[in-house]
ZATOR-212309 format. One record per residue (C-alpha): x, y, z; residue in one letter. Coordinates in pm, whole numbers, padded with zeros to 5 digits, always signed. Layout:
XYZA
...
END
This chain:
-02140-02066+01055X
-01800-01985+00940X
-01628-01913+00608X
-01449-02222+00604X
-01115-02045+00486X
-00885-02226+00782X
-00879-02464+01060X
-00850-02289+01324X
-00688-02623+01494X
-00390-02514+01309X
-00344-02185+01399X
-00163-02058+01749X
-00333-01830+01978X
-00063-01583+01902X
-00171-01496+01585X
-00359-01214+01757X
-00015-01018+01805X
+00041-00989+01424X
-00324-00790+01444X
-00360-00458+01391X
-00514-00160+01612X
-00791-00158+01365X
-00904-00515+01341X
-00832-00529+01745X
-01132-00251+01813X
-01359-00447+01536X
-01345-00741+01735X
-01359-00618+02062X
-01654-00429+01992X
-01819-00718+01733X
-01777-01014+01984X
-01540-01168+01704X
-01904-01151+01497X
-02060-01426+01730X
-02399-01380+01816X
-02337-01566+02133X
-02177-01321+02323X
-02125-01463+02686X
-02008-01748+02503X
-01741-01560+02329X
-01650-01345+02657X
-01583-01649+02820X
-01361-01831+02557X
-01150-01499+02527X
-01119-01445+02861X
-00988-01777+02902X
-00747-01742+02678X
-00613-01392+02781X
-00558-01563+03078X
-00326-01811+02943X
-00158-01634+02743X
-00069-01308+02910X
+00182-01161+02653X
-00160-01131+02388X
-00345-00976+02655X
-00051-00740+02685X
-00057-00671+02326X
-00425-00608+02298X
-00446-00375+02574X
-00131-00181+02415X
-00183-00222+02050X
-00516-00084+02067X
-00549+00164+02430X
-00908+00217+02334X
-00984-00153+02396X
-00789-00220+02691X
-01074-00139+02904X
-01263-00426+02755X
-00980-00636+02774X
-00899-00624+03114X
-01309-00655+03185X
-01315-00962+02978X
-00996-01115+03154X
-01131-00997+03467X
-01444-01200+03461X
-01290-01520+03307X
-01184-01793+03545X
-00875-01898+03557X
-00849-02212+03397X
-00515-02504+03356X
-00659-02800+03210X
-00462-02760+02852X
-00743-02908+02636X
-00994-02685+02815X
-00728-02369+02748X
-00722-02495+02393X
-01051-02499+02320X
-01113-02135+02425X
-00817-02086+02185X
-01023-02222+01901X
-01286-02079+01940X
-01154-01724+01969X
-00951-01782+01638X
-01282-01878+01470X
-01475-01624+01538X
-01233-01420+01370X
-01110-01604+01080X
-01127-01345+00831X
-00862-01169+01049X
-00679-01430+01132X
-00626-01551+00793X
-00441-01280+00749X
-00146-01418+00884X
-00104-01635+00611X
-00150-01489+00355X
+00006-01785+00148X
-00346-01960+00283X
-00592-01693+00104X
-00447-01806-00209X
-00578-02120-00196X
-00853-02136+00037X
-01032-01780-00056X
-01267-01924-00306X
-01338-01544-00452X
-00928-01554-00506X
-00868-01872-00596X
-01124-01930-00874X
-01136-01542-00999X
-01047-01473-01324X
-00813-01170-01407X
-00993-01113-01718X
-01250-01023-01586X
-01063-00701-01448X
-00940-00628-01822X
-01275-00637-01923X
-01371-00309-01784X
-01090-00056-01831X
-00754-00021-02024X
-00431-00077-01823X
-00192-00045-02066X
+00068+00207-01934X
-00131+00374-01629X
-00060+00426-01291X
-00292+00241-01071X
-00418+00259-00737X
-00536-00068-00573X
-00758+00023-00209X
-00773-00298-00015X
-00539-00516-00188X
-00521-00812+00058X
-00306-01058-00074X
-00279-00871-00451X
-00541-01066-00634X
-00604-00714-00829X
-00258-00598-00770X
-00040-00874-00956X
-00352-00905-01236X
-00339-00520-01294X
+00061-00517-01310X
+00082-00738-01604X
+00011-00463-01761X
+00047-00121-01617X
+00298+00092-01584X
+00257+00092-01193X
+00042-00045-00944X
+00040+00122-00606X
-00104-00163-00370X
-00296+00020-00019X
-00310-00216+00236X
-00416-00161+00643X
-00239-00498+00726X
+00138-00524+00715X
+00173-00877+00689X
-00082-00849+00367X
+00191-00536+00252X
+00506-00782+00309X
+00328-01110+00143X
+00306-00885-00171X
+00585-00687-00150X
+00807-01044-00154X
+00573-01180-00414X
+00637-00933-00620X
+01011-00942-00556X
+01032-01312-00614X
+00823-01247-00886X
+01081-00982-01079X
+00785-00741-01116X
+00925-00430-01025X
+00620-00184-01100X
+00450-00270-00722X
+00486-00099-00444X
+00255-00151-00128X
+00189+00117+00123X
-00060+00110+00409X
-00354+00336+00402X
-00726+00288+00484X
-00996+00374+00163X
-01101+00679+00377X
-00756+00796+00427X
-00537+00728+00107X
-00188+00889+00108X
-00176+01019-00227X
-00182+01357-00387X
-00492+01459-00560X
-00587+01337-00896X
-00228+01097-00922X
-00400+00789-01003X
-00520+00686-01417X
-00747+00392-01237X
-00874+00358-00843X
-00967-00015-00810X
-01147-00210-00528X
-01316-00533-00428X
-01467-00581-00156X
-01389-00235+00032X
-01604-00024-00042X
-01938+00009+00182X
-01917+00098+00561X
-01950+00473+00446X
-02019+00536+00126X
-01994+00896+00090X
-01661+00921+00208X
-01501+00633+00060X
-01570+00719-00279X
-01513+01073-00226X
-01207+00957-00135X
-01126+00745-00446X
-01238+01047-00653X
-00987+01281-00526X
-00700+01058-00568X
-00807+00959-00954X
-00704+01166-01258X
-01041+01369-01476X
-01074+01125-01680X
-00990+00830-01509X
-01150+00488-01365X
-01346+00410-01051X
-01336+00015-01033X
-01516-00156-00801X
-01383-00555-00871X
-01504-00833-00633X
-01366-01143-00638X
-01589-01501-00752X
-01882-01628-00607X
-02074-01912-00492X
-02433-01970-00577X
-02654-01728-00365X
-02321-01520-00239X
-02376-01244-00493X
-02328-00890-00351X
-02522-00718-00646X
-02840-00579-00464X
-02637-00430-00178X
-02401-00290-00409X
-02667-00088-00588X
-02586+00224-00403X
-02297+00277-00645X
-02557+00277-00950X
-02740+00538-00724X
-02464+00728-00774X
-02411+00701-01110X
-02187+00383-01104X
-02220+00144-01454X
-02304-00218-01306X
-02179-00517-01514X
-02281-00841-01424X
-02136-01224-01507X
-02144-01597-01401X
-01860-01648-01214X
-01688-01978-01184X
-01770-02120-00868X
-02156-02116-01048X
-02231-01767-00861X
-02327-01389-01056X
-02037-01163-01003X
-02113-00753-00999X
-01871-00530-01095X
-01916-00144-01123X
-01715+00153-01230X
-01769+00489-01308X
-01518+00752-01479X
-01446+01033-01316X
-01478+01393-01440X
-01404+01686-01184X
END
């Protein structure tokens, strides 16, 4: 079952060469998170074969997946009925949706329920802005970004995905709100000098290794300074707050509301002292 955050329909197979290397290897190795895998071989191969300027990319944009690439193309048949072409199409952009909404970032706005119905309060709520410089890991489309800029002095925006980097670089340019700047980085790698940061905020980042991402966001915040870990609203039973419970492990303050789309919302944060 899918997130429901496009229609794949409407999307062109050549979204995959605004990926990056990163999201490339995920889904090569993930099966575009489909637990059918021949069934997702088989729709990507056909499409590779289609369209040989994505295969191209893939294999170049990311060398350690070429391999697979060519393996997959290899053992697809080469198919020219257009609606059977098509529907491989589909199917790959689906199983990737997350990724491929990305391309849009205009779309996220709207269709990301934990964007669209989030409240920006509830980021005021749990540290002061006022005048601080302000790291946001994972900024997506800016849903923390533009919130937190209303108010402080600066918000650096880290973002992996350049067309997520551009959406908010022209937002905020359209926007007159000169205190944003995006940069890419990755929450294991951020390219900041220690302790430079009054507040290191997240949502939905943190987790894959937990150790060294918030070792990470430590070194880059000032003694004294916030760790904020922000998700965006939920749906009833989409709550993240038992898995998030490793933060309290390490000594991470949980907070805890209804959000508006009638699911409980867990934030965290923890202030730093080195």
């Amino acid at each position: 079952m899918g997130l429901g955050w496009i229609n794949p329909e409407e999307y062109s197979f050549n979204s995959f060469l605004l990926m990056e290397r990163f999201q490339i290897g995920l889904m090569m190795e993930s099966n575009g998170w489909r637990n059918n895998k021949d069934e997702w071989t088989y729709s990507m191969g056909v499409a590779l074969n289609a369209n040989p300027a994505v295969k191209w990319y893939l294999e170049h944009r990311c060398p350690g997946c070429a391999g697979l690439v060519r393996e997959i193309s290899a053992k697809a048949p080469t198919v020219t009925d257009a609606a059977e072409i098509r529907k491989a199409e589909v199917y790959a952009l689906a199983s990737v949706e997350d990724f491929v909404i990305h391309t849009t970032p205009e779309v996220m706005e709207t269709n990301c329920q934990y964007i669209r119905d989030w409240d920006k309060e509830r980021l005021y709520e749990m540290a002061d802005f006022k005048d601080k410089t302000v790291l946001d890991v994972g900024a997506g489309s800016g849903r923390l970004t533009f919130a937190a800029a209303a108010l402080a002095k600066e918000v650096y925006a880290a973002e992996p995905v350049e067309t997520l980097r551009e959406f908010i670089r022209v937002k905020a340019r359209n926007g007159h709100m000169t205190n944003i700047r995006a940069a890419e980085a990755l929450v294991t790698s951020i390219p900041y000098p220690d302790s430079f940061f009054d507040i290191v905020m997240s949502g939905h980042v943190v987790g894959d290794d937990w150790d060294a991402e918030i070792a990470e966001l430590t070194r880059v915040c000032k003694p004294g300074g916030w760790l904020l870990d922000c998700p965006g609203d939920e749906t009833p039973g989409g709550d993240r707050g038992e898995q998030q419970d490793e933060l309290v492990m390490r000594g991470w303050e949980k907070m805890c509301y209804l959000g508006n789309g009638g699911g409980y919302v867990y934030r965290y944060r923890k202030q730093v002292w080195k």
